[in-house]
N, C-alpha and C positions, 0 to 999 in steps of 0.2 A: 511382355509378362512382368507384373510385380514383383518386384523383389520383396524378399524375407520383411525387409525393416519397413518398406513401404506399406506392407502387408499389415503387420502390426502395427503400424502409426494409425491407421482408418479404424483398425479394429476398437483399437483404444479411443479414438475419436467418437465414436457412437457408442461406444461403453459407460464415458464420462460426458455427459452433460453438464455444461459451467453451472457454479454457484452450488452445486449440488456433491458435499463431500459427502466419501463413503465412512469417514470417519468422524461422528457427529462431537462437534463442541460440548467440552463441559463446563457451563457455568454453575456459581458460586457470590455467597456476599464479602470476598474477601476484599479490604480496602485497600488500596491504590494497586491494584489488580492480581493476577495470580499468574502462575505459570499455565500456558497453553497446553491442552490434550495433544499429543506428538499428532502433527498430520492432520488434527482438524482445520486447521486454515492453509489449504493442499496447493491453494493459490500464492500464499507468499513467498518472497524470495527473498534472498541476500547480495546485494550489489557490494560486489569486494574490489577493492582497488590496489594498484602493486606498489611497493613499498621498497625496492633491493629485489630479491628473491623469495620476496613474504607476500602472502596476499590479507586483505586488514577487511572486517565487516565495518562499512560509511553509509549505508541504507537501507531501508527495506523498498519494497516493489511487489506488483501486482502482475501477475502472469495474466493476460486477458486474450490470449488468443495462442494458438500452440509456438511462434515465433516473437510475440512483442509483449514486453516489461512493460507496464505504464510505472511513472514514480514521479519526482518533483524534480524541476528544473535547476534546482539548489543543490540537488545532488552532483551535479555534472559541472565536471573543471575543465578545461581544454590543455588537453596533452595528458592527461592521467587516463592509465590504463586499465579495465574494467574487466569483470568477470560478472556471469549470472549463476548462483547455486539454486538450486531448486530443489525441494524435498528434504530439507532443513527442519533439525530444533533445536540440537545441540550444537552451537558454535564450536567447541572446543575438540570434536571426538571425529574423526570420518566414519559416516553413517552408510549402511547397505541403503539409503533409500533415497541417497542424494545424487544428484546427477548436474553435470558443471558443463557449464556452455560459455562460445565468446562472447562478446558484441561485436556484432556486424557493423552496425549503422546506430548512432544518435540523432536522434532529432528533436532539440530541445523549443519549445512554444517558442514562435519570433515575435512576441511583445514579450515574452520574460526579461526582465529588467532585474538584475545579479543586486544591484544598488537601492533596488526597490522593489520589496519583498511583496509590500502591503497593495501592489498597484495589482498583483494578482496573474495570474495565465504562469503559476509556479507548477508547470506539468511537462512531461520530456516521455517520450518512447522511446525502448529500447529493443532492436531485432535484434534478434538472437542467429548466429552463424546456421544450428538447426535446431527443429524442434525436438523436442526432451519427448523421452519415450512416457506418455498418460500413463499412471497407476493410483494407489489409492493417497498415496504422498503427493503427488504429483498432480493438478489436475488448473482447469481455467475460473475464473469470477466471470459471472456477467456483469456486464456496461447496462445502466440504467436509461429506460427513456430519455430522448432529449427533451431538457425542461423540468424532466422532475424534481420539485419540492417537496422535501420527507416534510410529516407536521412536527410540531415541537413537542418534545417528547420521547420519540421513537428511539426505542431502546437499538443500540448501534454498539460496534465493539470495534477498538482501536489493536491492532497484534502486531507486534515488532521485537526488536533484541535491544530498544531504547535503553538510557539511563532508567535504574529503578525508581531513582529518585535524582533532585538537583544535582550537580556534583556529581552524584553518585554513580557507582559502581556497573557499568555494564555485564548486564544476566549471560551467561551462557545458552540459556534455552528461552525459547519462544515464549513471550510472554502476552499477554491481554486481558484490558481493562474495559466495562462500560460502560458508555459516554453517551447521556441522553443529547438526542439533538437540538440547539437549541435556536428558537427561528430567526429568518433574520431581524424583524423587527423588535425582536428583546435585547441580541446580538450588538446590536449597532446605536444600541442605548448609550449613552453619553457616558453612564458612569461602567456601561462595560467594555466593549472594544470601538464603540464611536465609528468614526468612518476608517477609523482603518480596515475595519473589514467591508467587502462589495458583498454585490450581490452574486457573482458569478463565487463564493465562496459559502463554506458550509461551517458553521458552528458546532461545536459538542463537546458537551462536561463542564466545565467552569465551575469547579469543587474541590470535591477531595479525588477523582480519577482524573488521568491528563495522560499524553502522549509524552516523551520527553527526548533530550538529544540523543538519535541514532533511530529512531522511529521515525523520521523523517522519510517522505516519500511513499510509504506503507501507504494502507488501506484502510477506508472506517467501511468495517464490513458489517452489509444492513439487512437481515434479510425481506423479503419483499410477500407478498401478498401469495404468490403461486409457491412460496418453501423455498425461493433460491434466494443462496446469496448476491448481491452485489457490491461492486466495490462503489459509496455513493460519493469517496472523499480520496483525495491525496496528501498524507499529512503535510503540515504547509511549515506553520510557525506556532509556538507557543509565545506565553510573557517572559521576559527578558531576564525576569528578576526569579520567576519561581516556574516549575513545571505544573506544581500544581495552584491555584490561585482563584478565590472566590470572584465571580463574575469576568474571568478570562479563561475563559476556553479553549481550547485547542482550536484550531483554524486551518480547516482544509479545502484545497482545489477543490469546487464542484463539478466532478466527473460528468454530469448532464449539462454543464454549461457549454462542455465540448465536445459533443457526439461528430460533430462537422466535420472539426479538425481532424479527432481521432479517425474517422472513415476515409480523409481525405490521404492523411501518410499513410494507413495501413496499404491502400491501394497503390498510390503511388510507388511505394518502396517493395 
């Protein structure tokens, strides 16, 4: 016989369909982005790390299945100890609508190269001990076809608890900016990110919107053609020198470059 919780995990599981929040996004033309509708991006997380007997937000992350985190390989240090918050907007305040899991297992891409950012495969899953109980805070992104290229253009939205700006000041609440996506072959223009960027990677904004430090790992959430969201990007890297920056774009893992992989841990693990 099922148990109670068992019970409610299925329920919830055909309640919520990925990519599909019950609480819909509000956008706006505010520049260099705005703060997030609580719970419209019900897929984000906060990967927190311990510090003493403090836990500190170091990334954001994409819930993509009811036990596995996707985020960037950048985030993960060997020997630091991890937490998943889920149902998040306010960092500051403990919310009825968050729910805190371990990590089970890391498994961070085995070409990521720590020392070479720009070589690319910056992506890592994270199991979670168990799955979080689905509600309207809470819910999964869908994984895009493998292979898909967004066209340039495609209005995309980056969400995280980043720097607001350079330097600047980390938000307390969920924030999101958006970032047209920009193809690879403008991308990889000489006088914009040249070859540092591949292909197996996704472009977007190179203006006045930008990802910035602590957005890292997050989501470029894209919606797609049938009304879901997907997550198409993992934020990767910005320029060096500014967050935000004419003809350098934000630069993220392209989530369909790795449908293989991704199917191969999930299974495995």
């Amino acid at each position: 016989m099922l148990t109670r919780l068992v019970y409610c995990l299925l329920l919830a599981a055909c309640a919520y369909g990925c990519g599909t929040p019950e609480i819909e996004p509000l956008f706006s033309k505010v520049v260099n982005g705005e703060e997030a509708r609580p719970h419209s991006w019900p897929w984000q997380i906060s990967i927190q790390f311990k510090h003493g007997t403090r836990w500190y937000h170091t990334c954001g992350g994409t819930l993509i299945a009811p036990r596995w985190v996707l985020t960037a390989g950048h985030c993960i240090f060997p020997g630091d100890v991890y937490r998943i918050v889920l149902g998040k907007h306010d960092l500051s305040v403990q919310e009825a609508t968050e729910q805190i899991r371990d990590v089970l297992r890391i498994v961070v891409h085995p070409e990521w190269n720590i020392e070479c950012v720009a070589c690319g495969n910056d992506m890592a899953l994270l199991k979670l001990d168990k799955a979080p109980v689905l509600s309207e805070a809470i819910q999964t992104a869908c994984v895009p076809p493998a292979g898909e290229i967004l066209p340039h253009d495609t209005p995309c939205y980056v969400s995280g608890w980043g720097d607001l700006y350079t330097h600047g000041p980390i938000p307390d609440k969920l924030q999101q900016a958006m970032l047209p996506v920009v193809e690879y072959s403008v991308c990889s223009q000489s006088d914009w990110w040249g070859k540092t960027v591949k292909p197996t990677m996704v472009c977007a904004g190179g203006d006045i919107h930008s990802s910035c430090n602590g957005d890292s790992g997050g989501p470029l959430n894209c919606k797609g053609k049938d009304g879901r969201w997907y997550v198409q990007g993992v934020t990767s890297f910005v320029s060096s020198r500014t967050c935000n920056e004419l003809k350098k774009p934000t630069v993220f893992t392209r989530t369909s470059a790795f449908n293989a992989w991704l199917d191969e841990v999930m299974l495995k693990y």
